[in-house]
C-alpha positions as a Python dict, from the first residue, in 0.01 Angstrom:
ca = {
    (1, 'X'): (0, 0, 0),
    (2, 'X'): (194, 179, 294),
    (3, 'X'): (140, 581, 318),
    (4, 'X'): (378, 788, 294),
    (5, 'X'): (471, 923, 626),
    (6, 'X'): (414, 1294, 708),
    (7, 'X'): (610, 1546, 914),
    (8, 'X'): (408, 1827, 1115),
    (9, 'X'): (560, 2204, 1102),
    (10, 'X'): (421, 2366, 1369),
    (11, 'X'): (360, 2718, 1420),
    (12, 'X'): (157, 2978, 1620),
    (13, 'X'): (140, 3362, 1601),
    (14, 'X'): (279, 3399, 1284),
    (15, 'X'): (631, 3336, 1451),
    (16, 'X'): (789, 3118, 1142),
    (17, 'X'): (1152, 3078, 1289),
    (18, 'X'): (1382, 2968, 1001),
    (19, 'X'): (1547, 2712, 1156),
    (20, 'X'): (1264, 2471, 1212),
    (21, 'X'): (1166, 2568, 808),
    (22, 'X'): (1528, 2456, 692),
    (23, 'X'): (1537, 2149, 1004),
    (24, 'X'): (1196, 2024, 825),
    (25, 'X'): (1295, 2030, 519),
    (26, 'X'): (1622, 1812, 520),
    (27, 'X'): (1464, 1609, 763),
    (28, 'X'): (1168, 1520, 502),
    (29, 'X'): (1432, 1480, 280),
    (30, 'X'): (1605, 1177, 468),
    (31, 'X'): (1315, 1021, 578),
    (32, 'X'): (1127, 1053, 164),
    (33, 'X'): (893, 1203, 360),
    (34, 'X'): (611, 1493, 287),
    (35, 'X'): (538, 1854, 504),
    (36, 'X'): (269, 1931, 655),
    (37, 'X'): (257, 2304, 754),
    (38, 'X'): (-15, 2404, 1026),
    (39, 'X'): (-16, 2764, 1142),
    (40, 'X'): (-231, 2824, 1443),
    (41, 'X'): (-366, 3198, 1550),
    (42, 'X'): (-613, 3331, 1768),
    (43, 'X'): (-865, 3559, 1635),
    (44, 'X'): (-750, 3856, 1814),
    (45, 'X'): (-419, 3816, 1732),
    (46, 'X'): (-413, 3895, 1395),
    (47, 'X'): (-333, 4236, 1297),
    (48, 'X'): (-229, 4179, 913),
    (49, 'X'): (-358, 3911, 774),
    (50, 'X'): (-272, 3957, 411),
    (51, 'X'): (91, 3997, 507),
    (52, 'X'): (116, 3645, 761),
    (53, 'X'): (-87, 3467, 467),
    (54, 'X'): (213, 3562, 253),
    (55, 'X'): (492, 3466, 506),
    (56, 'X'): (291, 3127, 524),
    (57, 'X'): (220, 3086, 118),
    (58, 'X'): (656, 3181, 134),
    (59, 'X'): (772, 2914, 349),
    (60, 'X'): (509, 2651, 154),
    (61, 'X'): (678, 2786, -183),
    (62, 'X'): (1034, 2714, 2),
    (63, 'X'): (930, 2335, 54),
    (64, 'X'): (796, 2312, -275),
    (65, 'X'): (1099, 2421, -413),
    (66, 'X'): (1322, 2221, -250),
    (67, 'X'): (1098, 1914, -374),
    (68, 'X'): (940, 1801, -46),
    (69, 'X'): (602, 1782, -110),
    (70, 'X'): (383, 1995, 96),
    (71, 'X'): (19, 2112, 265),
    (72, 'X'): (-34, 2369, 472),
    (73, 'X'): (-341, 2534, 605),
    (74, 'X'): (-370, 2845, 848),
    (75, 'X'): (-654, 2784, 1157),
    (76, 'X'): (-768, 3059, 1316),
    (77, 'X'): (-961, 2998, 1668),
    (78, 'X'): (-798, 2834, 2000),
    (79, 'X'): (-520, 2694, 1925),
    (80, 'X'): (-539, 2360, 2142),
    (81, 'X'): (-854, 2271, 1956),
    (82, 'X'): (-711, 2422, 1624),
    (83, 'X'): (-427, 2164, 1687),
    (84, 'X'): (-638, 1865, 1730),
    (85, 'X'): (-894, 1901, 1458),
    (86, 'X'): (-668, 1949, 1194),
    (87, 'X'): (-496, 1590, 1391),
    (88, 'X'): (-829, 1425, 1364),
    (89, 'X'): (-920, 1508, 1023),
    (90, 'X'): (-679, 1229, 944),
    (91, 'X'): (-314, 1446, 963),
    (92, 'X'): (-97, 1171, 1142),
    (93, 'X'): (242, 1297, 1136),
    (94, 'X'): (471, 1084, 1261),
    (95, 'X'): (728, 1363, 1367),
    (96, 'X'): (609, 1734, 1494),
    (97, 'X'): (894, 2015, 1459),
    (98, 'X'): (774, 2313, 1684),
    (99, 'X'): (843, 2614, 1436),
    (100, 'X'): (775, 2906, 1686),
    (101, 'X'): (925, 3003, 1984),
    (102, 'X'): (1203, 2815, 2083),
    (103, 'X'): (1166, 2826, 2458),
    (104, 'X'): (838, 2643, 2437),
    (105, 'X'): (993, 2341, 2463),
    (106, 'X'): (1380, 2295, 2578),
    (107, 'X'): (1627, 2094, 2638),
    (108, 'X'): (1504, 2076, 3014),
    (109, 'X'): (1178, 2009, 2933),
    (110, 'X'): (845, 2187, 2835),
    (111, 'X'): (716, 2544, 2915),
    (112, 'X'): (430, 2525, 3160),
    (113, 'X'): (101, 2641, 3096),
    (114, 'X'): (171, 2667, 2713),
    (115, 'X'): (-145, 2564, 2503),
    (116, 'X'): (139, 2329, 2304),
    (117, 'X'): (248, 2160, 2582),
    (118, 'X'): (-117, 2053, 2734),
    (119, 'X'): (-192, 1942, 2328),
    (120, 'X'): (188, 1739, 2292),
    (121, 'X'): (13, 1483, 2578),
    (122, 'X'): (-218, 1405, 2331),
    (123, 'X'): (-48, 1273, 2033),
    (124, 'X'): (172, 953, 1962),
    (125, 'X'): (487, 1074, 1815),
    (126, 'X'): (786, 1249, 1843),
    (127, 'X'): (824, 1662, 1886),
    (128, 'X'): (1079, 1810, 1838),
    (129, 'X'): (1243, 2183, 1827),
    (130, 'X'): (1499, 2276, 1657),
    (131, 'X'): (1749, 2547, 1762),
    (132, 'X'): (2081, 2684, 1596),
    (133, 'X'): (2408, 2525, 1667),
    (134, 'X'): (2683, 2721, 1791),
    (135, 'X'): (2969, 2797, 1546),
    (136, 'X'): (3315, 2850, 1641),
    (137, 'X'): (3517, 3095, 1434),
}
């Protein structure tokens, strides 16, 4: 029996940019696929933790809603290592949408010295990051 393939929304810092939300979710949509959600945080980042847990629980509710099934989980710790544990625990996405700050990775290429961009050589599929088009009026 084939698995059902799994997106990866991927965010750090409690930076949940809206875009990448609504980008997952009609993408998971096309391909019949599920969300994963993985927040990553360093410990002394954190200032209000009750109020990022409800951002996170928010955007899960969102998915749910739109009937894309979903996980999430919020890591706290370095976020490289973060990243990859919650990979080898058996989350195989087979897209990643970067769900943070959009000048992590660009249409030129990737921000150096980012923790995400030393990780992104270590996995097998695609990444992307969504931005917002430009509208004429």
């Amino acid at each position: 029996m084939a698995r059902q393939k799994t997106i990866m929304l991927l965010f750090e810092d409690g930076k949940i940019r809206q875009e990448s939300l609504l980008y997952a979710v009609e993408l998971a949509k096309r391909m019949k696929s599920s969300l994963s959600l993985l927040l990553v945080m360093t410990d002394d980042e954190l200032f209000d933790k009750t109020a990022l847990e409800e951002q996170f629980r928010a955007s899960m509710n969102f998915v749910s809603r739109e009937g894309v099934g979903a996980s999430g989980e919020i890591r706290y710790g370095d976020k490289t290592s973060e990243f990859l544990k919650f990979l080898a625990a058996g989350n195989d996405p087979s897209t990643i949408i970067w769900g943070s700050n959009a000048k992590v990775i660009t249409d030129r290429g990737k921000k150096p010295g980012h923790w995400f961009t030393r990780a992104a050589e270590q996995v097998r599929c695609s990444i992307v990051s969504p931005t917002m088009r430009n509208t004429l009026p």
